[in-house]
LOLUMKOL-754830 format. One record per residue: residue in one letter; z, x, y of N, C-alpha, C in turn. Coordinates in Angstrom, 1 decimal. Layout:
<pts>
+-----+--------+--------+--------+--------+--------+--------+--------+--------+--------+
: res :   n_zz :   n_xx :   n_yy :  ca_zz :  ca_xx :  ca_yy :   c_zz :   c_xx :   c_yy :
+-----+--------+--------+--------+--------+--------+--------+--------+--------+--------+
:   A :      Z :      X :      Y :      Z :      X :      Y :      Z :      X :      Y :
...
+-----+--------+--------+--------+--------+--------+--------+--------+--------+--------+
</pts>
This chain:
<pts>
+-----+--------+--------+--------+--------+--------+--------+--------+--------+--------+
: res :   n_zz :   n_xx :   n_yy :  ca_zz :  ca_xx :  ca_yy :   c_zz :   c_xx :   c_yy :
+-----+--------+--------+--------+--------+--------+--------+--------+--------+--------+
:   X :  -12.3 :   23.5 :   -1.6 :  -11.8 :   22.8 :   -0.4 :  -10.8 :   21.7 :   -0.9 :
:   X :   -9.7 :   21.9 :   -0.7 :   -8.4 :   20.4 :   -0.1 :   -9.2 :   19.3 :    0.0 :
:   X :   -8.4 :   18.3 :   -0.6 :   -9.3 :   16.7 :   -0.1 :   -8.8 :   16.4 :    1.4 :
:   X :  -10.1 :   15.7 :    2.0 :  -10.0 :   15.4 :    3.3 :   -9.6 :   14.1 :    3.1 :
:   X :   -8.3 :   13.5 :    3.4 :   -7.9 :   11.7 :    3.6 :   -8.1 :   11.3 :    5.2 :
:   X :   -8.7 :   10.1 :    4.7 :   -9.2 :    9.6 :    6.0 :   -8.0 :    8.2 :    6.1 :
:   X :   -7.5 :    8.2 :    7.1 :   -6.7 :    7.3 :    7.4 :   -6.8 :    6.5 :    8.7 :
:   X :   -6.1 :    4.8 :    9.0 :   -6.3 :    4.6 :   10.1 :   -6.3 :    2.6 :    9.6 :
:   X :   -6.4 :    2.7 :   11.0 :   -6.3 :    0.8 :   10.2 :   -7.2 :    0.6 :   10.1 :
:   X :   -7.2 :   -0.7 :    9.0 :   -8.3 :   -1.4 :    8.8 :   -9.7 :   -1.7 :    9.8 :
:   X :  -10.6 :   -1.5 :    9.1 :  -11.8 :   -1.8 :   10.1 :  -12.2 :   -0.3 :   11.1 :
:   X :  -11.2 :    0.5 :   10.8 :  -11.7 :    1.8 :   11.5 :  -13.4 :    2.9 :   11.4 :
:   X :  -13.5 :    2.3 :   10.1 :  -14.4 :    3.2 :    9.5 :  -14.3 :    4.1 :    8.6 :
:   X :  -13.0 :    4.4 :    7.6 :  -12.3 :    5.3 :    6.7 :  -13.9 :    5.4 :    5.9 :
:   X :  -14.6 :    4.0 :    5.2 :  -15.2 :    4.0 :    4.2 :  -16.9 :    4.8 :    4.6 :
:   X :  -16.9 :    3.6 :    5.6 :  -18.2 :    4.2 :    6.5 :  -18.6 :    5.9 :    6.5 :
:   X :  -17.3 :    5.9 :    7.4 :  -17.7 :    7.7 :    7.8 :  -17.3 :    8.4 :    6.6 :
:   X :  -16.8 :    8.1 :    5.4 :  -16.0 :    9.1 :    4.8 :  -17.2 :    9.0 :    3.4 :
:   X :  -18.0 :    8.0 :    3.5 :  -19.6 :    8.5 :    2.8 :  -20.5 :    9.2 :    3.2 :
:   X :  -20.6 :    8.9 :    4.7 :  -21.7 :    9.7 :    5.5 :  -21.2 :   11.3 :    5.6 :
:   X :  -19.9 :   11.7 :    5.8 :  -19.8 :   12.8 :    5.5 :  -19.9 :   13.7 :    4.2 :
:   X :  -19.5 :   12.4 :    3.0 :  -19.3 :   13.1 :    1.3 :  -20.8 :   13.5 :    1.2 :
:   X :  -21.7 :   12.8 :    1.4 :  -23.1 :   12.5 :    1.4 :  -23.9 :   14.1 :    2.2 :
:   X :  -23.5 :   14.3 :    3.5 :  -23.6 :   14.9 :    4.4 :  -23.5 :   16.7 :    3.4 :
:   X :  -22.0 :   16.4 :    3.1 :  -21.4 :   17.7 :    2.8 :  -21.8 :   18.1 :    1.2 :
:   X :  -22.5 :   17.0 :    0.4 :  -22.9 :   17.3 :   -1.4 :  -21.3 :   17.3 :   -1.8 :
:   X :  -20.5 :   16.6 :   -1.1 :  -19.0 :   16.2 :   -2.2 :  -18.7 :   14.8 :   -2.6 :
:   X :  -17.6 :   14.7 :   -3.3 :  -17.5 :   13.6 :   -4.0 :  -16.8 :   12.4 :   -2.8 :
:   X :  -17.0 :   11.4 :   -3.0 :  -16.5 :   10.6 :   -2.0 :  -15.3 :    9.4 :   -2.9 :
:   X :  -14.0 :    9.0 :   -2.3 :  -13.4 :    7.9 :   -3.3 :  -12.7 :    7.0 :   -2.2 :
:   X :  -13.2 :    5.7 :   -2.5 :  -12.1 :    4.9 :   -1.9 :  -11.1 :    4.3 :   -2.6 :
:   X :  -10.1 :    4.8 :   -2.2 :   -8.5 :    4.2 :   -2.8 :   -8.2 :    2.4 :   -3.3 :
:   X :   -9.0 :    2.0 :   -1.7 :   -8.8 :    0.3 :   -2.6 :  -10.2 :    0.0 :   -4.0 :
:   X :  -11.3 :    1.0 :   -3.6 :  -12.3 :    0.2 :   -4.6 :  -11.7 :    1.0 :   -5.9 :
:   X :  -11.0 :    2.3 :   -6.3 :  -10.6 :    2.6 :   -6.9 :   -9.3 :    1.4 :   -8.1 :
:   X :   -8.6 :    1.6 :   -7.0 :   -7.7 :    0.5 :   -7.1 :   -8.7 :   -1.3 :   -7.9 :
:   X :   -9.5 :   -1.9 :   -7.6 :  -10.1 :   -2.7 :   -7.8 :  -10.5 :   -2.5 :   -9.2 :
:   X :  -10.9 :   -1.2 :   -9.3 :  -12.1 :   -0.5 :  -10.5 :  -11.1 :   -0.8 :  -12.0 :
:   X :  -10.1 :    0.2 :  -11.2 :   -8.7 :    0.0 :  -12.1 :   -8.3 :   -1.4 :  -12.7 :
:   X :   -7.9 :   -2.0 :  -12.1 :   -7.8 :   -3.6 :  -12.5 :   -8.1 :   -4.4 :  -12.3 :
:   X :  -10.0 :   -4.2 :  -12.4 :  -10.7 :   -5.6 :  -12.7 :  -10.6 :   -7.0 :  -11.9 :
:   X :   -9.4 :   -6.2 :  -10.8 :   -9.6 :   -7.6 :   -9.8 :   -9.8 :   -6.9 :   -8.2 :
:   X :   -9.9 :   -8.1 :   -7.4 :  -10.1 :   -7.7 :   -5.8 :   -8.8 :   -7.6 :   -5.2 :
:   X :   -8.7 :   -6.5 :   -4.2 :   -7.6 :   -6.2 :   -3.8 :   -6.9 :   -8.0 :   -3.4 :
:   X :   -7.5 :   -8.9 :   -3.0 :   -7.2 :  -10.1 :   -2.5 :   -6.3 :  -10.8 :   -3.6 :
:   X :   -6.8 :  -10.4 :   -4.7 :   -6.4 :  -10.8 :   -6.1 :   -4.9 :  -10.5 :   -6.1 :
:   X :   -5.4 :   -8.6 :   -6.2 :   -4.2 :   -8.3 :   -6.9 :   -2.6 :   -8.7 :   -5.8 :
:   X :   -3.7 :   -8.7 :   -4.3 :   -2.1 :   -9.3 :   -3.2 :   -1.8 :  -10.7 :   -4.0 :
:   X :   -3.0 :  -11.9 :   -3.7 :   -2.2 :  -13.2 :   -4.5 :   -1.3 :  -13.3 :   -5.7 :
:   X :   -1.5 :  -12.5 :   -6.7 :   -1.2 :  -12.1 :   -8.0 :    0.6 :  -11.2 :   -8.1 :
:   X :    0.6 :  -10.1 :   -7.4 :    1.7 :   -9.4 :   -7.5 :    2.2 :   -9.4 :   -6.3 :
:   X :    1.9 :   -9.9 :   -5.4 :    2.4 :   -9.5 :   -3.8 :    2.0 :   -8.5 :   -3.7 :
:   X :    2.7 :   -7.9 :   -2.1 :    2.5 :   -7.1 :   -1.3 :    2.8 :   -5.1 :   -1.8 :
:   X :    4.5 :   -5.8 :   -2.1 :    5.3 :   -4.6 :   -2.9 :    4.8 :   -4.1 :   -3.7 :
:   X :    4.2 :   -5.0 :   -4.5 :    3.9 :   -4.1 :   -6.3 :    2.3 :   -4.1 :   -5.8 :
:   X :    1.5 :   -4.3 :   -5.2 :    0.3 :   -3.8 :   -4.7 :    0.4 :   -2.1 :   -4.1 :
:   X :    1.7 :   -1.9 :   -3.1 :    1.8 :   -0.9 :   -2.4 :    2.5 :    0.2 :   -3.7 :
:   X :    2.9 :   -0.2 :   -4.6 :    3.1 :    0.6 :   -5.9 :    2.1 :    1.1 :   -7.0 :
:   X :    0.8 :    0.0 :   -6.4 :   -0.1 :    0.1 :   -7.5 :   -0.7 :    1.3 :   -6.6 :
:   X :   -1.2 :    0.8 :   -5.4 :   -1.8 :    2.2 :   -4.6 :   -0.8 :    3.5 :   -4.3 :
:   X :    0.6 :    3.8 :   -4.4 :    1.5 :    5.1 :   -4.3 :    1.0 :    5.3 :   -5.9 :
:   X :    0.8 :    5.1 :   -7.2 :    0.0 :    5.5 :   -8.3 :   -1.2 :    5.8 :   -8.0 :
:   X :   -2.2 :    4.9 :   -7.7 :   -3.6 :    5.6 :   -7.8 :   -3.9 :    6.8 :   -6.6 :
:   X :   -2.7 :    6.5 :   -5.8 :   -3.2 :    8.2 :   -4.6 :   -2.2 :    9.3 :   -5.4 :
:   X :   -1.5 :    9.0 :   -6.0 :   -1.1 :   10.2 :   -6.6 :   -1.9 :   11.0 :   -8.1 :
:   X :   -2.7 :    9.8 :   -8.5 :   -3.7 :   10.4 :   -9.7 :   -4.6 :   11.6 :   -9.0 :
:   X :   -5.6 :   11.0 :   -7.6 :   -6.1 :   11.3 :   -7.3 :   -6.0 :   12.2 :   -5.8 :
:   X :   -4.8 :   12.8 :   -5.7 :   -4.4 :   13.8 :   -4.6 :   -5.0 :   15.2 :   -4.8 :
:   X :   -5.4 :   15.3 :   -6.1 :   -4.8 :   17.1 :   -6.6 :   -7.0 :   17.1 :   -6.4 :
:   X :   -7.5 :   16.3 :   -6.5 :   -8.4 :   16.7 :   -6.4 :   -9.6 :   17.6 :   -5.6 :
:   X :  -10.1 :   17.9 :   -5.5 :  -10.8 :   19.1 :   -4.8 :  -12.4 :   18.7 :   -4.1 :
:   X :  -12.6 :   18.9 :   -3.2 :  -14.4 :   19.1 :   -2.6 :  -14.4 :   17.6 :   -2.3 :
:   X :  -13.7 :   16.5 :   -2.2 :  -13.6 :   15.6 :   -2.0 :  -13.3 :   14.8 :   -0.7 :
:   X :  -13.7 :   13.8 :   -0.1 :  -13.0 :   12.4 :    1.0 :  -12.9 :   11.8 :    0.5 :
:   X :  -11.2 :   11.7 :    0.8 :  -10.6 :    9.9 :    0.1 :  -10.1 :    9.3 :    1.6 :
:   X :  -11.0 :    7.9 :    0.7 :  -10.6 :    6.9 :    2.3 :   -9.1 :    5.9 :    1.4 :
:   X :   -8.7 :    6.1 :    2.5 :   -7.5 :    5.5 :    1.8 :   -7.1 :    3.8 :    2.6 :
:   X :   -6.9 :    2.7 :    2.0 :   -6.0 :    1.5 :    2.9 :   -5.5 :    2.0 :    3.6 :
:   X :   -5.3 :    0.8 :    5.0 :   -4.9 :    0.8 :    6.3 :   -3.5 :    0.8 :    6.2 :
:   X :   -2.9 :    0.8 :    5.0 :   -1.1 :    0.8 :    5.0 :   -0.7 :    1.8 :    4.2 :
:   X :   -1.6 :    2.5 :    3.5 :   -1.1 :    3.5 :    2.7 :   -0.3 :    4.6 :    3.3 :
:   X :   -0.4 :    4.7 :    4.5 :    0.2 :    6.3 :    4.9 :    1.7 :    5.6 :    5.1 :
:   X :    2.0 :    4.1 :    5.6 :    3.2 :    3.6 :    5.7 :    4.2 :    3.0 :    4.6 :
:   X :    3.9 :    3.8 :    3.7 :    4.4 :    3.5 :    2.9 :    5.0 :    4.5 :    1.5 :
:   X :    6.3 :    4.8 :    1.0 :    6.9 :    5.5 :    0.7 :    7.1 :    6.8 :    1.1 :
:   X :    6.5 :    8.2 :    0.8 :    6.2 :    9.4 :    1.0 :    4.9 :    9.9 :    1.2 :
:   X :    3.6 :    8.7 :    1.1 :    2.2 :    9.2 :    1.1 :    1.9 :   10.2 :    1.9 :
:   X :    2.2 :    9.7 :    3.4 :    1.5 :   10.2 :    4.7 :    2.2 :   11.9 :    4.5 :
:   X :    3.2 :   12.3 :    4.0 :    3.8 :   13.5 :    3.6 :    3.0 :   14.4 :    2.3 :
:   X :    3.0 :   13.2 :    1.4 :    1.9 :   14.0 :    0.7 :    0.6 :   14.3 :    0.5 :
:   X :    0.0 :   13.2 :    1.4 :   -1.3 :   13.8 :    1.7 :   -1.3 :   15.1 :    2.7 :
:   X :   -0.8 :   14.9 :    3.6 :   -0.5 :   16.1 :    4.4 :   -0.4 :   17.4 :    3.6 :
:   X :    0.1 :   17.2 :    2.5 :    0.7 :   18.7 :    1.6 :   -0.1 :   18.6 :    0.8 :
:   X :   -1.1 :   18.1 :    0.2 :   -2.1 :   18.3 :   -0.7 :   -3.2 :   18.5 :   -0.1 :
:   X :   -3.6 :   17.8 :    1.6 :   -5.2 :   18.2 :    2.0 :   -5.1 :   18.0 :    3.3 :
:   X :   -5.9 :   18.0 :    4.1 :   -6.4 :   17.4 :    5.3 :   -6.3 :   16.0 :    5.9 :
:   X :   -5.1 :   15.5 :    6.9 :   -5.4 :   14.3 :    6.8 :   -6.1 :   14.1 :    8.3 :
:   X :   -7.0 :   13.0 :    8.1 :   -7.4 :   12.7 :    9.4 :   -7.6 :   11.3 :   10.1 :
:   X :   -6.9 :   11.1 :   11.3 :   -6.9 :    9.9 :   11.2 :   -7.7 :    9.1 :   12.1 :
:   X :   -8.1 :    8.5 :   11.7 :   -9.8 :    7.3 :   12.9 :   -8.9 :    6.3 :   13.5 :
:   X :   -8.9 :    7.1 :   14.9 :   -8.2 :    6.3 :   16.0 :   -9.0 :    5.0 :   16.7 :
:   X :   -9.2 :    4.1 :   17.0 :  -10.1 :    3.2 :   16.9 :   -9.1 :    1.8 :   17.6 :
:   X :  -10.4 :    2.0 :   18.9 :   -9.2 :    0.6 :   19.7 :   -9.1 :   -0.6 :   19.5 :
:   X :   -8.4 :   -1.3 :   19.9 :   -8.2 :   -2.6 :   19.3 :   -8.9 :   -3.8 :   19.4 :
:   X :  -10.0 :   -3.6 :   20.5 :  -11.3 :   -4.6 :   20.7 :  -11.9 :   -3.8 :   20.2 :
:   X :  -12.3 :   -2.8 :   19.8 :  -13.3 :   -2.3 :   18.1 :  -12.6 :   -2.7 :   16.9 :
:   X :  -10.9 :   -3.0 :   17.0 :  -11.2 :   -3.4 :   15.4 :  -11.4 :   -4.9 :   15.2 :
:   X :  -11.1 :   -5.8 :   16.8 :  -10.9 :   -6.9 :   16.4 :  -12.8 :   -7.3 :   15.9 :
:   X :  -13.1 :   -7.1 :   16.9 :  -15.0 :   -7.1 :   17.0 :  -15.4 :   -6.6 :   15.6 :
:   X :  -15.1 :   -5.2 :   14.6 :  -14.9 :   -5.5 :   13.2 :  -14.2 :   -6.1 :   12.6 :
:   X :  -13.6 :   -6.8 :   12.8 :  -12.4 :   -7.5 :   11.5 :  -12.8 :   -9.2 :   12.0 :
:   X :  -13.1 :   -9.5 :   13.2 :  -13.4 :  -10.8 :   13.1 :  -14.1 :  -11.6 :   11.6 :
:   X :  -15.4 :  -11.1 :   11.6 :  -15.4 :  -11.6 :   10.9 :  -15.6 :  -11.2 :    8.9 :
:   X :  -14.3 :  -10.0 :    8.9 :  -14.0 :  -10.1 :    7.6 :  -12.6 :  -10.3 :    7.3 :
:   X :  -12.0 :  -11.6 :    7.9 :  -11.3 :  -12.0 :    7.2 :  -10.9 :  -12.6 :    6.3 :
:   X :  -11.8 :  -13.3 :    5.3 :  -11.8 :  -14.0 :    4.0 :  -12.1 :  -12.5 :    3.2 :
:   X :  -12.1 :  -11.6 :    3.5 :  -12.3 :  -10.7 :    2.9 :  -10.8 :   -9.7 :    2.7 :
:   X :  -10.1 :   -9.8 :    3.6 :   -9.0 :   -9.2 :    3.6 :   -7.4 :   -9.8 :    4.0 :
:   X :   -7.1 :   -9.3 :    2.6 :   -5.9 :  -10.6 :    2.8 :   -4.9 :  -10.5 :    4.0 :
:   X :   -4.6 :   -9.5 :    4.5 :   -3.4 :  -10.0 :    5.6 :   -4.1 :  -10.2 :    6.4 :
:   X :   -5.4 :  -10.8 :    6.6 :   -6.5 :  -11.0 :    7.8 :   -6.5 :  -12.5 :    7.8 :
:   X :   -6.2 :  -12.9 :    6.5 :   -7.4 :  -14.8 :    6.2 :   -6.4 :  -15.7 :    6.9 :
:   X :   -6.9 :  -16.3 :    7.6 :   -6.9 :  -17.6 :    8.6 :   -7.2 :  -17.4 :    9.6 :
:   X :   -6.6 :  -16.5 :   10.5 :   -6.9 :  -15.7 :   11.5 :   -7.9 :  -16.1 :   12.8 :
:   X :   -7.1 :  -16.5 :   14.0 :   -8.8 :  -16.8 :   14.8 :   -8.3 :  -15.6 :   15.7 :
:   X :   -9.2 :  -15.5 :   16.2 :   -9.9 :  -14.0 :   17.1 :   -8.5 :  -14.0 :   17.5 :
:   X :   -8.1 :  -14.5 :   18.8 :   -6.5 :  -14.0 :   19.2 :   -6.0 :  -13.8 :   18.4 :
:   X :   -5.4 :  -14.6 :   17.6 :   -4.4 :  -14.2 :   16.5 :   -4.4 :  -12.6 :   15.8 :
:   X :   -6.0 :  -12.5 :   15.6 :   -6.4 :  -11.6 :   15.2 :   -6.2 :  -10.7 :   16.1 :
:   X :   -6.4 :  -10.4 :   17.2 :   -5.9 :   -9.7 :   18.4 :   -4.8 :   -9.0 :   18.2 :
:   X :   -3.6 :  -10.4 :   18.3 :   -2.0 :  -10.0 :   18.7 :   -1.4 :   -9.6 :   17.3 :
:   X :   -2.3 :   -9.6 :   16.0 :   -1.4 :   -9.4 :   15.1 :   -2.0 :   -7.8 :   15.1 :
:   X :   -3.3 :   -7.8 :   15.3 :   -3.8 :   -6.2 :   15.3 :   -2.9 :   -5.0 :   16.3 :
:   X :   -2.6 :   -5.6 :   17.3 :   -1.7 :   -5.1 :   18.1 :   -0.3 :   -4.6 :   17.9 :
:   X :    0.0 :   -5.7 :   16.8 :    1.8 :   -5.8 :   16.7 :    1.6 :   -4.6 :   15.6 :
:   X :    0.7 :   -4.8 :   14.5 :    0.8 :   -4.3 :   12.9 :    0.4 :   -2.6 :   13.1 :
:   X :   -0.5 :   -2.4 :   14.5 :   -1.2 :   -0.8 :   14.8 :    0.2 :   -0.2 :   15.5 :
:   X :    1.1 :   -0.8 :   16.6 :    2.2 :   -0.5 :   16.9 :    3.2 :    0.0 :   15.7 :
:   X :    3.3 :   -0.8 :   15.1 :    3.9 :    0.0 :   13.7 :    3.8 :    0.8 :   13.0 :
:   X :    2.5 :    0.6 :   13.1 :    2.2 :    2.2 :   12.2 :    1.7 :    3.3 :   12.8 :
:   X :    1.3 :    3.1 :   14.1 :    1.5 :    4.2 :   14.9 :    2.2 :    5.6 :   14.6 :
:   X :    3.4 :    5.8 :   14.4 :    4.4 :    6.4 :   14.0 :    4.3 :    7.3 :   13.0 :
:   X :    3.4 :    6.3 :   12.0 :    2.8 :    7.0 :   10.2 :    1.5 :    7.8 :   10.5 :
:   X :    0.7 :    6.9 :   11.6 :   -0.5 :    7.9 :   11.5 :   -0.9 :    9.0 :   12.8 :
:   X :    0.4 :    9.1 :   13.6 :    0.3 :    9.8 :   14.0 :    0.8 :   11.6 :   13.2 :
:   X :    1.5 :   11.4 :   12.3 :    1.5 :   12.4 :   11.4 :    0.1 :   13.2 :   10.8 :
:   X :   -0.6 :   12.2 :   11.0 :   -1.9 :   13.1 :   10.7 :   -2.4 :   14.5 :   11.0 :
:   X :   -2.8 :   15.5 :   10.2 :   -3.1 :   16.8 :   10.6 :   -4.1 :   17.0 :   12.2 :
:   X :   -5.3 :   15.3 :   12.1 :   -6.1 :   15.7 :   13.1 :   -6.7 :   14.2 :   13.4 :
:   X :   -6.8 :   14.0 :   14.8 :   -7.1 :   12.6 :   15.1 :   -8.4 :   12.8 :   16.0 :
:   X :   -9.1 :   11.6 :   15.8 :   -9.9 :   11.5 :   16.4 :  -10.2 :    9.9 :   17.1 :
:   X :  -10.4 :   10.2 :   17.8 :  -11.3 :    9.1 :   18.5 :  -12.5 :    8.1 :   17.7 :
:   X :  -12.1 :    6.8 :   17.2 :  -13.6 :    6.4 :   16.5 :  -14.1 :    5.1 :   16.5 :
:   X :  -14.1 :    5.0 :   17.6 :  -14.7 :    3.5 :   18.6 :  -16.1 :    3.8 :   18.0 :
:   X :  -17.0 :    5.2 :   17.6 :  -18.4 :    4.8 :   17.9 :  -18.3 :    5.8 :   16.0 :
:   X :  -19.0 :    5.1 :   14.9 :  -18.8 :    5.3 :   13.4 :  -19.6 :    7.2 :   13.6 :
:   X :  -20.9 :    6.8 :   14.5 :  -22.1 :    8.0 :   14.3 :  -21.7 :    9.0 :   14.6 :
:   X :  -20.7 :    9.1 :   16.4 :  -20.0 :   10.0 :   16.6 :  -19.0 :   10.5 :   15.7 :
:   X :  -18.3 :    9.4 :   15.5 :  -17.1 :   10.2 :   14.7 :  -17.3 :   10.8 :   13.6 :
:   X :  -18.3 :   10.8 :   12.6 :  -18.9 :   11.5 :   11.8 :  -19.6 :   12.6 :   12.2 :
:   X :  -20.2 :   13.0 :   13.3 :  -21.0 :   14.2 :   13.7 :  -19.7 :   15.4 :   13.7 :
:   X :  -18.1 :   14.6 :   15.0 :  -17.4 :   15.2 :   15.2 :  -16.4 :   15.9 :   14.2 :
:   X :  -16.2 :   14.9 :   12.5 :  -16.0 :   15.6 :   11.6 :  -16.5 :   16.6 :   10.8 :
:   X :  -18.1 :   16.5 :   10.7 :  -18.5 :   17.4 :    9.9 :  -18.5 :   18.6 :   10.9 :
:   X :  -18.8 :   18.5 :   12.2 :  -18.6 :   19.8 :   13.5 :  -17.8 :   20.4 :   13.0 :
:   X :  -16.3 :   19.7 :   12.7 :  -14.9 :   20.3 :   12.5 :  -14.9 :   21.4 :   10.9 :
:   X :  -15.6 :   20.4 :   10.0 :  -15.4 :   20.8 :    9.0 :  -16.3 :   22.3 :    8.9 :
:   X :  -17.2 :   22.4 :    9.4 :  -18.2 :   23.0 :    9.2 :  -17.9 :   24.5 :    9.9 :
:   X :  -17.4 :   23.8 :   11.2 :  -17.1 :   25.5 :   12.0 :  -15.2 :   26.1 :   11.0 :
:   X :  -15.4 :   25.2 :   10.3 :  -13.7 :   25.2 :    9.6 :  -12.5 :   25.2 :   10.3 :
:   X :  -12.2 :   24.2 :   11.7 :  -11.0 :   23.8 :   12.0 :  -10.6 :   23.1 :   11.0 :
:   X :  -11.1 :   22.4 :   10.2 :  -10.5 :   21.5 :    8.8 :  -11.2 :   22.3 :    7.9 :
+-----+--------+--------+--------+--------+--------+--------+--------+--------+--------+
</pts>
């Protein structure tokens, strides 16, 4: 089986659902940022304070390209990854991409309170958190709607029933 990439903004559930399914299905499961982390010994928060934005989004167009060709797998990938160089093209040509559509009072209600956890999140009070979640999903809109298959994932349990459904009857 093609790797399944789980895409979608932050706080969607990429990590969540994309264990309960690896777990579900007896495959391997990888997330791109803890990958990324594992890799250089620091927190994604680090490596943004540290190199910026740019050479962060370089570090991750390398670790999704080590790890594309892989097989039997879900990779959850960062909420910026598909927008950025040729990703969202090549995940598409290497596997299944899917993306966790997820409204914007489910991400604010998740992301409230991890924003000392996530750097383009920290200061942030709820509005803020709102209108920037709003402006930043508007944009990338565009990227994840390229996705091979979207789904609905306001609720984590559902959206995981509804993938393995997919995988299982093999529309993915």
């Amino acid at each position: 089986m093609k790797p399944i990439f789980l895409i979608g903004y932050m706080g969607s559930g990429k990590t969540t659902i994309g264990k309960d399914i690896a777990t579900n299905l007896k495959i391997s499961f990888f997330d791109l940022d803890q990958l990324i982390e594992e890799n250089y010994q620091k927190s994604i928060s680090q490596i943004f304070e540290e190199y910026g934005e740019s050479r962060f989004r370089e570090i991750e167009r390398n670790m999704l390209n080590k790890i594309s060709d892989y097989e039997n797998c879900i990779i959850s990938t960062g909420g910026g990854t598909p927008c950025f160089f040729d990703n969202m093209e090549q995940m598409n040509n290497k596997g299944t991409t899917i993306f966790l559509d997820t409204s914007i009072d489910e991400l604010v209600d998740r992301l409230h309170y991890e924003g000392n956890k996530r750097p383009l999140l920290q200061g942030k009070s709820r509005q803020q958190l709102y209108e920037y979640i709003t402006q930043t999903l508007a944009e990338r809109k565009s990227f994840y709607s390229k996705a091979k298959v979207k789904i609905f994932a306001d609720d984590t349990n559902a959206t995981t029933s509804r993938i393995l459904q997919l995988i299982k009857t093999g529309i993915i």
